[in-house]
C-alpha positions in Angstrom: -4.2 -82.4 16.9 -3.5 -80.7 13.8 -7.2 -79.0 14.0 -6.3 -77.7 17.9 -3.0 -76.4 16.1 -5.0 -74.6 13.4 -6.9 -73.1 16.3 -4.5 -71.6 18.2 -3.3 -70.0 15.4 -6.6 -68.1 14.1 -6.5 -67.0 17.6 -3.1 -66.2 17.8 -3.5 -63.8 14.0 -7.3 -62.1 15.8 -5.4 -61.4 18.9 -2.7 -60.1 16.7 -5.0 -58.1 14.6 -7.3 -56.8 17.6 -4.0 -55.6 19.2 -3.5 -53.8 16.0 -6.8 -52.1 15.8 -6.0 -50.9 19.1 -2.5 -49.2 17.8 -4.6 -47.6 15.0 -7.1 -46.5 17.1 -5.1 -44.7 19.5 -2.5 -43.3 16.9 -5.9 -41.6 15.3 -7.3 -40.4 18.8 -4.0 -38.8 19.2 -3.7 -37.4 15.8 -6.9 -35.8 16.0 -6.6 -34.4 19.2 -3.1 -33.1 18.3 -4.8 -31.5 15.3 -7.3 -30.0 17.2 -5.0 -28.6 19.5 -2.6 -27.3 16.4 -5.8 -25.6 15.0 -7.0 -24.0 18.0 -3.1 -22.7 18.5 -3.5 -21.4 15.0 -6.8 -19.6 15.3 -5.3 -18.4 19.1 -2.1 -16.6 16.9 -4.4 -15.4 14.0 -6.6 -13.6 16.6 -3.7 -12.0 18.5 -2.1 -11.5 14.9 -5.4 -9.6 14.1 -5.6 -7.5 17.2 -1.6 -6.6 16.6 -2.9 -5.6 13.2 -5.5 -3.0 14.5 -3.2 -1.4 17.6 -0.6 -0.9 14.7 -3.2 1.2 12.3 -4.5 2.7 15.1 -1.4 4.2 16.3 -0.2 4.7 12.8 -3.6 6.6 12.2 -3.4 8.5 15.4 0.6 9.4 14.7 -1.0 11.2 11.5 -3.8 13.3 13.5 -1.6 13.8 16.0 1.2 15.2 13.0 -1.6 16.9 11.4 -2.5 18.8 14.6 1.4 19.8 15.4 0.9 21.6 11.9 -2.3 23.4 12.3 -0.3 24.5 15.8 2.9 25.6 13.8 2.4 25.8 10.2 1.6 28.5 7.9 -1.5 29.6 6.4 -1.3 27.4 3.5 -0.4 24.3 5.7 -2.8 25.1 8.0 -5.8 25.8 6.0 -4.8 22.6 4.1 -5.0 20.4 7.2 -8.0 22.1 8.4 -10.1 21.2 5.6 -8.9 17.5 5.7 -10.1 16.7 9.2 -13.0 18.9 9.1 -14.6 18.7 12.4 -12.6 16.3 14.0 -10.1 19.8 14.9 -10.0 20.1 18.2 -12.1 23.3 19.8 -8.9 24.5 21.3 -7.5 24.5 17.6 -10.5 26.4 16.3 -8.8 29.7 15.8 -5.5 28.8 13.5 -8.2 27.3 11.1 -10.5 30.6 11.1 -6.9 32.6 11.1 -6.1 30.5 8.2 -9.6 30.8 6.3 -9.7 34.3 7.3 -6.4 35.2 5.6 -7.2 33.1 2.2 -10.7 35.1 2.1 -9.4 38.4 1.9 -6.7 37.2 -0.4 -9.2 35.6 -2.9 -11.3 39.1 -2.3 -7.9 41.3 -3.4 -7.6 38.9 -6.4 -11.4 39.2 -7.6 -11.8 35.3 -7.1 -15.2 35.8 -5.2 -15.8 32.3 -5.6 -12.7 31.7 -3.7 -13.4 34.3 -0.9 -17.1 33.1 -0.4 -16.0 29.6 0.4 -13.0 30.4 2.4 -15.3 33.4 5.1 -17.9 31.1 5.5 -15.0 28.6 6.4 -13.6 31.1 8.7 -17.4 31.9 10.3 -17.9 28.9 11.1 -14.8 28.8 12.8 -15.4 30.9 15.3 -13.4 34.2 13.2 -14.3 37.4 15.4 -16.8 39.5 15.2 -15.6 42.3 14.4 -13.1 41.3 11.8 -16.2 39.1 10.0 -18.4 42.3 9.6 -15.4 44.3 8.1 -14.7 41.6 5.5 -18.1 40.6 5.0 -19.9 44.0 4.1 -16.8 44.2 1.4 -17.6 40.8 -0.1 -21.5 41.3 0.0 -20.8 44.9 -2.1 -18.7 42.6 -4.9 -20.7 39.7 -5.1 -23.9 42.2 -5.7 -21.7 44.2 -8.5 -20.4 40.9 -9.7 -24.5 39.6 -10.2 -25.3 42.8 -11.5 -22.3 42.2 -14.3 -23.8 38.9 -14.7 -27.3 39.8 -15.2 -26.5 42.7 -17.6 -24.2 40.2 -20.0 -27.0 38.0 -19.8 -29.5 40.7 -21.1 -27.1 41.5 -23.7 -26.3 38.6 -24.5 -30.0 37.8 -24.8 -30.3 40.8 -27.1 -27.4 39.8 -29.5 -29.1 36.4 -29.8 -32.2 37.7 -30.7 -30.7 40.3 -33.2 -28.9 37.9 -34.5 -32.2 35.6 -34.9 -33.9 38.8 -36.4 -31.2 39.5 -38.9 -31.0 35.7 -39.8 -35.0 35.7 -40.5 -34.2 38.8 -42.7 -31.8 37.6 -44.8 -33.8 34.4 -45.3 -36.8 36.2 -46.6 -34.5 38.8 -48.9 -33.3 34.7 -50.1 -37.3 33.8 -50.6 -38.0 36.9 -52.5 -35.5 36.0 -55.1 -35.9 32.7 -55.6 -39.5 33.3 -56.1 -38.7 36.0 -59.0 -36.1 33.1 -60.1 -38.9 30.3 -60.3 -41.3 32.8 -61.8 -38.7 33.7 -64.5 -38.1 30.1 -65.2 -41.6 29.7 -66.1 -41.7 32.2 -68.2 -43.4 34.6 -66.4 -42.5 38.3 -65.7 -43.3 38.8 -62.5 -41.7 41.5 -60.7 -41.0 40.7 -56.7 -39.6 43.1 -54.1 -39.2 42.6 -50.5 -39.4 46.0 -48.3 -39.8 47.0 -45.0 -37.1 47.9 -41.9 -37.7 44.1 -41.0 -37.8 42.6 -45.1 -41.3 41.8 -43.8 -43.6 43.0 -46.9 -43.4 41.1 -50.1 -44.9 42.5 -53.4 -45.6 40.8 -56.5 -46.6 42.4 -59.9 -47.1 41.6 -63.3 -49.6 43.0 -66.0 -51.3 39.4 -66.3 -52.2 39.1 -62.6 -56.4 39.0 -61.9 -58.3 36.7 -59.3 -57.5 33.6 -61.2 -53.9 34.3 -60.2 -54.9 35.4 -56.9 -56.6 32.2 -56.1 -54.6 30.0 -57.4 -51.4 31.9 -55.0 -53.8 30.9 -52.1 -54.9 27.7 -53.2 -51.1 26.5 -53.9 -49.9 27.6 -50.1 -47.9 30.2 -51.7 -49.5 32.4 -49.1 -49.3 30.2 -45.9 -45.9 29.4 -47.0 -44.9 33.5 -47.1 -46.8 34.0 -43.7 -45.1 31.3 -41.9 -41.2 32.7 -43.5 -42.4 35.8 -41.1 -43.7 38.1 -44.2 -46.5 40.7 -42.9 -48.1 41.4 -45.7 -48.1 39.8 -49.2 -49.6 42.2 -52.3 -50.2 41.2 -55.5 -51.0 43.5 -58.3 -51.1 43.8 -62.1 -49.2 47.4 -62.0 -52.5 49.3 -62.7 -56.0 49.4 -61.3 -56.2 45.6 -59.8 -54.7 44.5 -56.9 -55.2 42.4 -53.9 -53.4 41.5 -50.4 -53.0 38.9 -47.6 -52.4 40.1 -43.9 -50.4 37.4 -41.8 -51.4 37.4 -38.3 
């Protein structure tokens, strides 16, 4: 009896717990399909969000090139070469004309002013354009004549400023062997020995040395010491040495 009681009740708490499983179950097939419904609702409004996005910019963006255009049609130069050059060659063909107008007008105003530069970049704006003909060859021939005096300015400063340079250069070299002249009478002095240097010539490019004691043994050893290559490479032409009387000998530099 009491076993057939016990019984009854483990079926009673399985059929209990089955029905359970079966409440769970459901109540997580409908929660899932509810949350795949709620995230295919989201995507569906992100997409449309996205394609509100992209009509909005569009419109915004052709509001601008459509404000743009109402200013090449209306503006003034200024304006209108401003806008021209921002959309490039998206301006319509019909709109052509205000942009070479506008270009036209800055050229010859940069030309007036001497800003070639300027003028250059503004007519070949203007050519290509669509600028007439006639007005194109007028301005042009005008701007060709300055830009050829302006190169011919240029090359000329160029050329003198070339020159300066290598005056300056010249004069520098000068000065330094006037400086190597002296410092050998200096060093020569400090030995103890008389010897007498001058530095001559329209470009200070002869050096002579002369004392009473000079003779070969002098002269060899002023080779041997790179006295001599040291003169020659300082741009001296000629390096004498002589004892004041009948001996003397000299070094070309080539």
């Amino acid at each position: 009896m009491s076993l057939m009681r016990s019984s009854r009740i483990v079926w009673a708490v399985a059929f209990a717990l089955s029905g359970l499983a079966v409440v769970v179950i459901f109540g997580l097939g409908f929660a899932i399909v509810h949350l795949g419904r709620s995230a295919r609702a989201a995507e569906q409004a992100e997409r449309v969000r996205q394609v509100d996005e992209a009509r909005r910019i569009e419109a915004e963006k052709q509001a601008r090139i459509e404000a743009a255009l109402d200013v090449i049609r209306t503006g003034d130069f200024i304006q209108v070469r401003t806008v021209c050059r921002q959309l490039g060659k998206t301006v319509p063909p019909d709109l052509l004309p205000r942009c070479a107008d506008a270009h036209f007008e800055e050229a010859s105003s940069a030309l007036a002013a001497g800003n070639l530069v300027a003028a250059r970049r503004a007519f070949d704006l203007s050519v290509t354009e669509g600028v007439s003909a006639k007005r194109r060859e007028a301005l042009e021939s005008h701007l060709h004549a300055r830009e050829e005096a302006a190169e011919r300015k240029r090359a000329a400063d160029a050329a003198r400023a070339a020159r300066e340079e290598r005056e300056r250069k010249a004069m520098a070299e000068i000065l330094a062997r006037q400086a190597m002249g002296q410092m050998l009478r200096d060093r020569y002095l400090d030995a103890g020995a008389d010897i007498k240097v001058t530095v001559s010539g329209r470009q200070s490019d002869r050096i002579r040395l002369s004392w009473v004691l000079f003779n070969d043994v002098w002269a060899h050893r002023f080779q041997k010491d790179g006295i001599v290559d040291s003169l020659c490479r300082a741009g001296f032409r000629r390096i004498d040495m002589s004892d004041g009387f009948d001996w003397g000998v000299y070094w070309d530099c080539r």
